[in-house]
Backbone as JSON, one array per atom type, in Angstrom:
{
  "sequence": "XXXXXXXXXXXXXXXXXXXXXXXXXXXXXXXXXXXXXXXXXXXXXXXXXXXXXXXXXXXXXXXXXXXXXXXXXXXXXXXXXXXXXXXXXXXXXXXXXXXXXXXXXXXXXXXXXXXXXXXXXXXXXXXXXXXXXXXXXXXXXXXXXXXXXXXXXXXXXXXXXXXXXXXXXXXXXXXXXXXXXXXXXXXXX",
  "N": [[-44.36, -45.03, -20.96], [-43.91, -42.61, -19.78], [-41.85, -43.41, -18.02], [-39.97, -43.55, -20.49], [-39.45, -41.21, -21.75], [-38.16, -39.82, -19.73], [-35.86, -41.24, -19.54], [-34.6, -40.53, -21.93], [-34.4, -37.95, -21.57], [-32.45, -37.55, -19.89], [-29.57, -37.79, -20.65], [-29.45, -35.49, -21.54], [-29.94, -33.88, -19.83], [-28.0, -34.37, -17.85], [-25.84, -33.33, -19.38], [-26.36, -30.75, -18.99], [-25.91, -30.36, -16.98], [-23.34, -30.95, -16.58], [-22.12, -29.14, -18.15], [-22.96, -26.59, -16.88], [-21.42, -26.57, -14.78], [-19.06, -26.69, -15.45], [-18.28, -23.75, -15.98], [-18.19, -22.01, -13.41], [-15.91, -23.22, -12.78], [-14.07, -22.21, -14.34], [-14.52, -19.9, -14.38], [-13.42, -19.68, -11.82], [-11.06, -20.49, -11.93], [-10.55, -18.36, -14.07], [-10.32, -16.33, -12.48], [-8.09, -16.36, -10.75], [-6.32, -16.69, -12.19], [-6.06, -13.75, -13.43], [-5.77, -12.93, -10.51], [-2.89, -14.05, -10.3], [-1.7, -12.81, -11.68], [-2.21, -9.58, -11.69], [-0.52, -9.87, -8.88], [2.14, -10.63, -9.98], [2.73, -8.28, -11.07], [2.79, -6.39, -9.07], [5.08, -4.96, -6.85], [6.59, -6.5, -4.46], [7.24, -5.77, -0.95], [10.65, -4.62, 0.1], [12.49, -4.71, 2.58], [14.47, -1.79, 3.14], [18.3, -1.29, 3.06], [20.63, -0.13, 5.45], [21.24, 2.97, 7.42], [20.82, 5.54, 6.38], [18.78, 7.98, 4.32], [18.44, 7.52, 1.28], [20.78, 9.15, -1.35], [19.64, 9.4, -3.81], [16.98, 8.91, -3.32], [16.1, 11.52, -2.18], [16.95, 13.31, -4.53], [15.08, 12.56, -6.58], [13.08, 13.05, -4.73], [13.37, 16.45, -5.18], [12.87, 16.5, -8.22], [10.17, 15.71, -8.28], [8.61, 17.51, -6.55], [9.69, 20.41, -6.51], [11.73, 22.96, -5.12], [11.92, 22.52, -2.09], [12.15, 23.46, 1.24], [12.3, 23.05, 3.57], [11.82, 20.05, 4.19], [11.77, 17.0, 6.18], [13.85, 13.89, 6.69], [13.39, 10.74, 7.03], [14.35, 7.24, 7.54], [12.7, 4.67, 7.13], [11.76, 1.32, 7.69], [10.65, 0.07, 5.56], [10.64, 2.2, 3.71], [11.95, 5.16, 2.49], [11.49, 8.45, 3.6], [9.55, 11.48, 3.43], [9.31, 14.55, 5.23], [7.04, 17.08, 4.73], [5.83, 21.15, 3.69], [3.36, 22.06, 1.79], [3.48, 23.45, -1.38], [0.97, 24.86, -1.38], [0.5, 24.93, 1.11], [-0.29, 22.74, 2.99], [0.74, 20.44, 5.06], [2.28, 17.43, 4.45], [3.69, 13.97, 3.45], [6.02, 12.03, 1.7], [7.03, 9.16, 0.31], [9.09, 6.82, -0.63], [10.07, 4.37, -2.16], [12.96, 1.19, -2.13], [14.12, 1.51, -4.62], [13.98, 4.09, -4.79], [12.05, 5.44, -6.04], [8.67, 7.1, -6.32], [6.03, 6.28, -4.26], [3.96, 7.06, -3.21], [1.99, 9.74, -1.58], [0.93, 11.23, 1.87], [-1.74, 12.62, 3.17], [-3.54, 15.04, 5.22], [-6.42, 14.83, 6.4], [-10.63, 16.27, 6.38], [-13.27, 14.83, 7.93], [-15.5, 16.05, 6.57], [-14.45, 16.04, 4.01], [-14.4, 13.54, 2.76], [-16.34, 11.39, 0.71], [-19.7, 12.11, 0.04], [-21.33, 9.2, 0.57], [-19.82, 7.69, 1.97], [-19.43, 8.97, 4.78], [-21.96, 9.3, 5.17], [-22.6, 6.16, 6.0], [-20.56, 5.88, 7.71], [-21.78, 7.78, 9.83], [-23.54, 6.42, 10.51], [-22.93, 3.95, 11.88], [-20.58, 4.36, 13.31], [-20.06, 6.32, 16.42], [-18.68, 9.28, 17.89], [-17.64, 10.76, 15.1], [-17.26, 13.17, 13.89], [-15.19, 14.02, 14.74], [-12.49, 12.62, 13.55], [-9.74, 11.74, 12.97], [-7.96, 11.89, 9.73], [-7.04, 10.61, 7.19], [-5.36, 10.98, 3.71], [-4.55, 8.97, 1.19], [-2.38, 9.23, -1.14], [-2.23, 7.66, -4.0], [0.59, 7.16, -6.0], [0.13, 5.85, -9.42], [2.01, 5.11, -11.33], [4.06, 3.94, -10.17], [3.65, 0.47, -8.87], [4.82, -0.43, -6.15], [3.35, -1.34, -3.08], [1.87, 0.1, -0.37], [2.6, 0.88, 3.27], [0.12, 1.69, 5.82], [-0.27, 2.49, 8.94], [0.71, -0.25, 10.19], [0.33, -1.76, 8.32], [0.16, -3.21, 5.26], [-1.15, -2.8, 2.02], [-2.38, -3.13, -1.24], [-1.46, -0.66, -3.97], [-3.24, 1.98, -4.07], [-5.6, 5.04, -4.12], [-7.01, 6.05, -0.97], [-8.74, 7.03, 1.53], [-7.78, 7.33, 5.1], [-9.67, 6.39, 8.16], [-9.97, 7.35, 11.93], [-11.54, 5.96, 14.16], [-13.95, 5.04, 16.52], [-14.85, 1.84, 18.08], [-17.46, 0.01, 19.1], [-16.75, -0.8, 21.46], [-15.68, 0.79, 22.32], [-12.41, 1.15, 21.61], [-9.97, 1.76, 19.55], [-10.14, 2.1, 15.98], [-9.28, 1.65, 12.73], [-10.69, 2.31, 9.97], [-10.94, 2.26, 6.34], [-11.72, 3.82, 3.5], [-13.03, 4.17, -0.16], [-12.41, 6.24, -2.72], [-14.65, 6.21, -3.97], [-16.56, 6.33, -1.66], [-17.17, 3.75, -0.72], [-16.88, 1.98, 2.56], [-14.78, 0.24, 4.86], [-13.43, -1.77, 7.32], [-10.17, -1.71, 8.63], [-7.71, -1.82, 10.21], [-6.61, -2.25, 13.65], [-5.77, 0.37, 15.75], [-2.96, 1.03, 17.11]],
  "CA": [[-44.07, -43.88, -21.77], [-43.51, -41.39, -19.15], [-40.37, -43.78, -18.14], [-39.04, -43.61, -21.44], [-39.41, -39.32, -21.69], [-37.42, -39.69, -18.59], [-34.6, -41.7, -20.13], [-34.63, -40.0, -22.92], [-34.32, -36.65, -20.94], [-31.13, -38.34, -18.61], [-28.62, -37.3, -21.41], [-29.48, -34.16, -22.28], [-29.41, -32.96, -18.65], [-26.71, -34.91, -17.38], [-24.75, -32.38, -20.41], [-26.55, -29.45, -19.09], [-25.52, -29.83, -15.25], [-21.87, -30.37, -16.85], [-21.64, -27.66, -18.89], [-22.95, -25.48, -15.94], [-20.76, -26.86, -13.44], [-17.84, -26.27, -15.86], [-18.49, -22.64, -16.22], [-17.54, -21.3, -12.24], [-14.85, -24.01, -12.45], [-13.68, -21.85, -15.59], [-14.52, -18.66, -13.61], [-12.68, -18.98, -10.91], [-9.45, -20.44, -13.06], [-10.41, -16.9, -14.97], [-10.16, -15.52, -11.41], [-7.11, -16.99, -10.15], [-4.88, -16.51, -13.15], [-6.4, -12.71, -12.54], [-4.62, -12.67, -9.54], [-1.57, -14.12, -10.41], [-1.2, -11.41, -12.56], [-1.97, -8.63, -10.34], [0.5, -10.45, -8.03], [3.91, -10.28, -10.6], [2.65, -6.82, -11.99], [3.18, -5.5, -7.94], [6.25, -4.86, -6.33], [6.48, -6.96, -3.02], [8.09, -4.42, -0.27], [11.66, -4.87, 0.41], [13.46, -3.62, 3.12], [16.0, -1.29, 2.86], [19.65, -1.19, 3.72], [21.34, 0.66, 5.87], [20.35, 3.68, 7.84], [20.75, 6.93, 5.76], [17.64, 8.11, 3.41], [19.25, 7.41, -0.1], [21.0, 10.41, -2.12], [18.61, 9.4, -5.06], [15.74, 9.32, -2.84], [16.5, 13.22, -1.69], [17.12, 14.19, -5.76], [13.97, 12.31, -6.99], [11.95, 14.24, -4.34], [13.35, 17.95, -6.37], [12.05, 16.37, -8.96], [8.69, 15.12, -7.6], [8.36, 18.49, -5.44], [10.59, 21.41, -6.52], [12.65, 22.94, -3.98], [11.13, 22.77, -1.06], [13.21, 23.7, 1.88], [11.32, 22.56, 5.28], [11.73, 18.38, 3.8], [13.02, 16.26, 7.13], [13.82, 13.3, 6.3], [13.72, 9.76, 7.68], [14.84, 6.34, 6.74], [11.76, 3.6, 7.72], [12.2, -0.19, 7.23], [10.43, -0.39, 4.13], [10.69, 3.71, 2.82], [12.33, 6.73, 2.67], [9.92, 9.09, 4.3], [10.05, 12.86, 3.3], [7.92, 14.91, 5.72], [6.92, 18.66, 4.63], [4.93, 21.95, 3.38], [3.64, 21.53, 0.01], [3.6, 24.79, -1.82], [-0.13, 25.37, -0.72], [0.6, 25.1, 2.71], [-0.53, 21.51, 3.34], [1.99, 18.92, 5.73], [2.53, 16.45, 3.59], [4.63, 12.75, 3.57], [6.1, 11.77, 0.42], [7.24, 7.6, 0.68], [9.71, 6.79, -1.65], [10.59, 2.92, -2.12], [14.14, 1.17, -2.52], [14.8, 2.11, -6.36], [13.8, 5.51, -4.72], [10.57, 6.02, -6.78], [7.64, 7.5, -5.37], [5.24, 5.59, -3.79], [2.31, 7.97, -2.87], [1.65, 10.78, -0.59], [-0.55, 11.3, 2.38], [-2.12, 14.36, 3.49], [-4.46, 15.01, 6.73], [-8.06, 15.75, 5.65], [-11.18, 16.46, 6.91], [-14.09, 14.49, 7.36], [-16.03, 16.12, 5.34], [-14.25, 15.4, 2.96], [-14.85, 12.11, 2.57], [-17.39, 10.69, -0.22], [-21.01, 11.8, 1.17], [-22.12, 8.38, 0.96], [-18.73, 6.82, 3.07], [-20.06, 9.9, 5.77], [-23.85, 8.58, 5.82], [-22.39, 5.26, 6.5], [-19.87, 5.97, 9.54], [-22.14, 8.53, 11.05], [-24.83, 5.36, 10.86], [-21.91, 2.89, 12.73], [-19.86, 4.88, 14.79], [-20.05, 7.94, 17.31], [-17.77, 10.2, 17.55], [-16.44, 10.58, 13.82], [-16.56, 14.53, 13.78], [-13.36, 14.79, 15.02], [-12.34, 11.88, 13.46], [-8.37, 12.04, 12.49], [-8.43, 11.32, 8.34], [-5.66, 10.38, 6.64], [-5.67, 10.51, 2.36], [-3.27, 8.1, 0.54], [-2.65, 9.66, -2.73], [-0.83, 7.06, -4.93], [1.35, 6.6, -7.69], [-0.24, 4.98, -10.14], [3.3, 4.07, -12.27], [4.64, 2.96, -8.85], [3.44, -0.74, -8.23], [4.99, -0.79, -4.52], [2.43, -1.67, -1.51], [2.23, 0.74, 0.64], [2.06, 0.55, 4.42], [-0.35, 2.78, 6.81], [-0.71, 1.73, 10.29], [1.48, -1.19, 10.04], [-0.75, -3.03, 7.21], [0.48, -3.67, 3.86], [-2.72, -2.9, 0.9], [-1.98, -2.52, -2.83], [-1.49, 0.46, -4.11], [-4.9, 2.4, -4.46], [-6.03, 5.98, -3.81], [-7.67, 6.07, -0.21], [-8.78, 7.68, 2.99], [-8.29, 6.1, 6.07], [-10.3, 6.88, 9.29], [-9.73, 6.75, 13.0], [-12.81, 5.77, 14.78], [-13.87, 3.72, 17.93], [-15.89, 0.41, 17.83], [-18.81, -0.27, 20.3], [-16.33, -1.62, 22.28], [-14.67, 2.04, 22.46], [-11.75, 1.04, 21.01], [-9.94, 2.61, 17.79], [-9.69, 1.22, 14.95], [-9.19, 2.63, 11.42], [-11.58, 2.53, 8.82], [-10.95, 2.27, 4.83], [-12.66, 4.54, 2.62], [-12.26, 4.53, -1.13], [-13.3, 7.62, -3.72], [-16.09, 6.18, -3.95], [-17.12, 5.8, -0.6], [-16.95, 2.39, -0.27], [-16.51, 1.88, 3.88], [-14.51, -1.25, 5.52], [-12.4, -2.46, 8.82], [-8.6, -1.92, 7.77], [-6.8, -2.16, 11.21], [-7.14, -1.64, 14.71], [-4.91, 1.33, 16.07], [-1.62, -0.02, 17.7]],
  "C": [[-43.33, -42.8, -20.96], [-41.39, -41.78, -18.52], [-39.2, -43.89, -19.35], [-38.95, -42.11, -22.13], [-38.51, -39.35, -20.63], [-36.01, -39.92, -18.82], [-33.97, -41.04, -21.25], [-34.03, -38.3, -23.02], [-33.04, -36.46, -20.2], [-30.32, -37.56, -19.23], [-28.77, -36.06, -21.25], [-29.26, -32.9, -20.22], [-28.56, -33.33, -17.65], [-25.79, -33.72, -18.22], [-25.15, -31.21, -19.63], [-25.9, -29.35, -17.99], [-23.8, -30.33, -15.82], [-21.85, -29.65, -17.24], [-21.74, -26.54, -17.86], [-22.2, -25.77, -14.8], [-19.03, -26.73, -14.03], [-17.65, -25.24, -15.8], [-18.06, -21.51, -14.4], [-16.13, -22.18, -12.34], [-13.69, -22.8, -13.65], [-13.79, -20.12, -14.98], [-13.46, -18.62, -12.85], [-11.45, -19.85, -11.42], [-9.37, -19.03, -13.52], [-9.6, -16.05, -13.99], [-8.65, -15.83, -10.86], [-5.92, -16.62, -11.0], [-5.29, -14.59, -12.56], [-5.56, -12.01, -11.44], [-3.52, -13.2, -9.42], [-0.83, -12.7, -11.26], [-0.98, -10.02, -12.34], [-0.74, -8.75, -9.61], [1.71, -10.1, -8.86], [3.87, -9.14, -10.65], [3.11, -5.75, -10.09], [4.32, -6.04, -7.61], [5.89, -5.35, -4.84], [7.83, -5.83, -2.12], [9.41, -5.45, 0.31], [12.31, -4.33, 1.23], [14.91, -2.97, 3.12], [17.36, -1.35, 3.79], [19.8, 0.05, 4.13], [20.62, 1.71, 6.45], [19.75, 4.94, 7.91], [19.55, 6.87, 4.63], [18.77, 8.35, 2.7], [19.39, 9.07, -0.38], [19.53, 10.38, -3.22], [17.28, 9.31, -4.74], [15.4, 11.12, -2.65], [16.07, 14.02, -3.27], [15.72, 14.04, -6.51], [13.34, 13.54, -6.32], [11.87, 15.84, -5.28], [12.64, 17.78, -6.97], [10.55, 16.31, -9.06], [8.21, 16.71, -6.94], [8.88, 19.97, -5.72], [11.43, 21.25, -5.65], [11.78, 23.8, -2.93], [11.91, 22.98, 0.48], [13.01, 22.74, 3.67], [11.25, 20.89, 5.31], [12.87, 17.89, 5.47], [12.3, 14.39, 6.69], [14.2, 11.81, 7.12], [13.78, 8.43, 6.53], [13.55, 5.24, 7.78], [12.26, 2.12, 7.0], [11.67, -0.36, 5.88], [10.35, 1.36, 3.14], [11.63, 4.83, 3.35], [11.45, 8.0, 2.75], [10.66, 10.83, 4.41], [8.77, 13.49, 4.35], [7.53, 16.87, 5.68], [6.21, 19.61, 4.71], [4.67, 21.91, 2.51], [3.44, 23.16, -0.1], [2.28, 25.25, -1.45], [-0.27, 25.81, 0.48], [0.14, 24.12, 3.59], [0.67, 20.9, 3.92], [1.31, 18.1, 4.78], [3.54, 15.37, 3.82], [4.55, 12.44, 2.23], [7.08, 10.03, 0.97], [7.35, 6.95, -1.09], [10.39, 4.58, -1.56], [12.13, 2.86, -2.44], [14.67, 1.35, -3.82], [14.02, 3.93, -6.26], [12.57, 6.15, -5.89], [9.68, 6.29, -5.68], [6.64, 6.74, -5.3], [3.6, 6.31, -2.98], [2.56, 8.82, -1.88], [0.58, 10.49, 0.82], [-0.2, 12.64, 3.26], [-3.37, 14.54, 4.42], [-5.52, 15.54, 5.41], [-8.57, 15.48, 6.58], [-12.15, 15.19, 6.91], [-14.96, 14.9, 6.87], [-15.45, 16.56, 3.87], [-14.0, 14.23, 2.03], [-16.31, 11.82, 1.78], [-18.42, 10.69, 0.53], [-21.77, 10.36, 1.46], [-21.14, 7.05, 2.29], [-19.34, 7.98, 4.54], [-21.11, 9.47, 6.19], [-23.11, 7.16, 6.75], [-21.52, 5.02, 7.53], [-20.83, 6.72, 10.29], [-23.4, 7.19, 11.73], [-24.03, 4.61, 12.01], [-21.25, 2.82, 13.2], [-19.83, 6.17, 15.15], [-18.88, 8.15, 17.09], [-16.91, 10.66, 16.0], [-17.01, 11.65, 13.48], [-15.46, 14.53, 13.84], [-12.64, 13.85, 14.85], [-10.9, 12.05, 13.0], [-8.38, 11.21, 11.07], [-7.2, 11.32, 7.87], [-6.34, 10.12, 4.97], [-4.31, 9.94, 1.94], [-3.5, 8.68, -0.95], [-1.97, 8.49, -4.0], [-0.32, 7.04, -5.86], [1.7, 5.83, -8.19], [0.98, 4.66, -11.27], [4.14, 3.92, -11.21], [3.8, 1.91, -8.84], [3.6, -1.33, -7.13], [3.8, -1.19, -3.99], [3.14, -0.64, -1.23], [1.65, 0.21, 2.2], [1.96, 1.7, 5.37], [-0.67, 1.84, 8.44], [-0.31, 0.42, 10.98], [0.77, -1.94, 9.37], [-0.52, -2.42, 5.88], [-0.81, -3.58, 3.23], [-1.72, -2.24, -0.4], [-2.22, -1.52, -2.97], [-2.96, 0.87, -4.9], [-4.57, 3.9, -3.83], [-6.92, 5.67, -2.63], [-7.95, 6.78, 0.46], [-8.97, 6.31, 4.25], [-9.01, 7.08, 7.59], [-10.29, 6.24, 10.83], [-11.03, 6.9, 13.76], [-12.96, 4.93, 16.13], [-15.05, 3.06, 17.95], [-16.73, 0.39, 18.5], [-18.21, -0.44, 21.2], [-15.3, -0.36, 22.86], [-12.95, 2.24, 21.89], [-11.1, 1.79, 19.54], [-9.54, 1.9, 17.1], [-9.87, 2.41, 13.44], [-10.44, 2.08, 9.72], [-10.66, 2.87, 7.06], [-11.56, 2.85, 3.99], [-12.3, 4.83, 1.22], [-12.81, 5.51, -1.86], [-14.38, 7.6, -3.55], [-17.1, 6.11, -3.38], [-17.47, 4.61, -0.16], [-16.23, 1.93, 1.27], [-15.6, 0.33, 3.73], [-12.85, -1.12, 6.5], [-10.61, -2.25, 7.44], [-7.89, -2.72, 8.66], [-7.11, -2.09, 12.2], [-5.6, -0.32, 14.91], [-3.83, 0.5, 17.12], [-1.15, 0.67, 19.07]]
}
């Protein structure tokens, strides 16, 4: 009897361990297309020609900025790099891609101003990060570019990044997002 509850039982969970073994297979297809899609929807970085910052990079900025007078301007391998005063009185970098759109800002901050719970968690895992040098990436969100801090390419997001030193004394930069979410970006070059 008990061998024929057994047989009887074979089917039914032979179906169940397919059906559940279809279901991550079906996930991570979900996941995968996911990131193909992500993937077309961003702009892979192109480097630019030649070795003058574009006219239409310069006119955008007006637009983007007013008239701001103090803008010097450089030409980088993958941006046109405005570097200024913003009307507050903040230095500022404005990083303009090759169809001369804007590609995000960044602007020195403090650390405390960094998400109190990204703060708990560096002061827990590395010394010295008082005087930690903070960098905020502001981006623009109808730009799709990559941007690149520190020589490392990351999709475009709103961040802070942080310069810190490892156990090993070393610096390396730290990732911090709004939400305080910590993690390893780069080491310092």
């Amino acid at each position: 009897m008990k061998r024929l509850i057994v047989l009887m039982a074979l089917p039914m969970f032979i179906a169940f361990c397919a059906a559940n073994a279809q279901e991550p297979l079906m996930a991570r297809a979900d996941k995968k297309e996911i990131r193909k899609e992500k993937h077309a929807e961003r702009k892979s970085l192109r480097a630019l020609r030649g070795r003058d910052v574009s006219y239409e990079s310069k006119m955008r900025f007006g637009q983007d900025f007013g008239n701001i007078s103090d803008v010097v301007w450089e030409r980088t391998t993958y941006f046109d790099k405005a570097s200024f005063t913003s009307k507050e009185g903040k230095p500022m970098t404005a990083f303009y891609d090759e169809q001369s759109n804007l590609v995000g800002t960044t602007t020195p901050a403090k650390f405390t101003d960094l998400p109190p719970a990204a703060q708990r968690d560096i002061e827990k895992h590395y010394k010295n990060y008082a005087n930690a040098n903070v960098i905020f990436f502001d981006d623009n969100e109808f730009n799709q570019t990559n941007m690149i801090i520190y020589g490392e390419e990351f999709e475009d997001e709103d961040n802070y990044f942080v310069e810190v030193k490892d156990d090993n004394n070393k610096l390396i930069v730290l990732r911090v997002t709004p939400e305080g979410e910590v993690t390893y970006f780069s080491d310092v070059k």
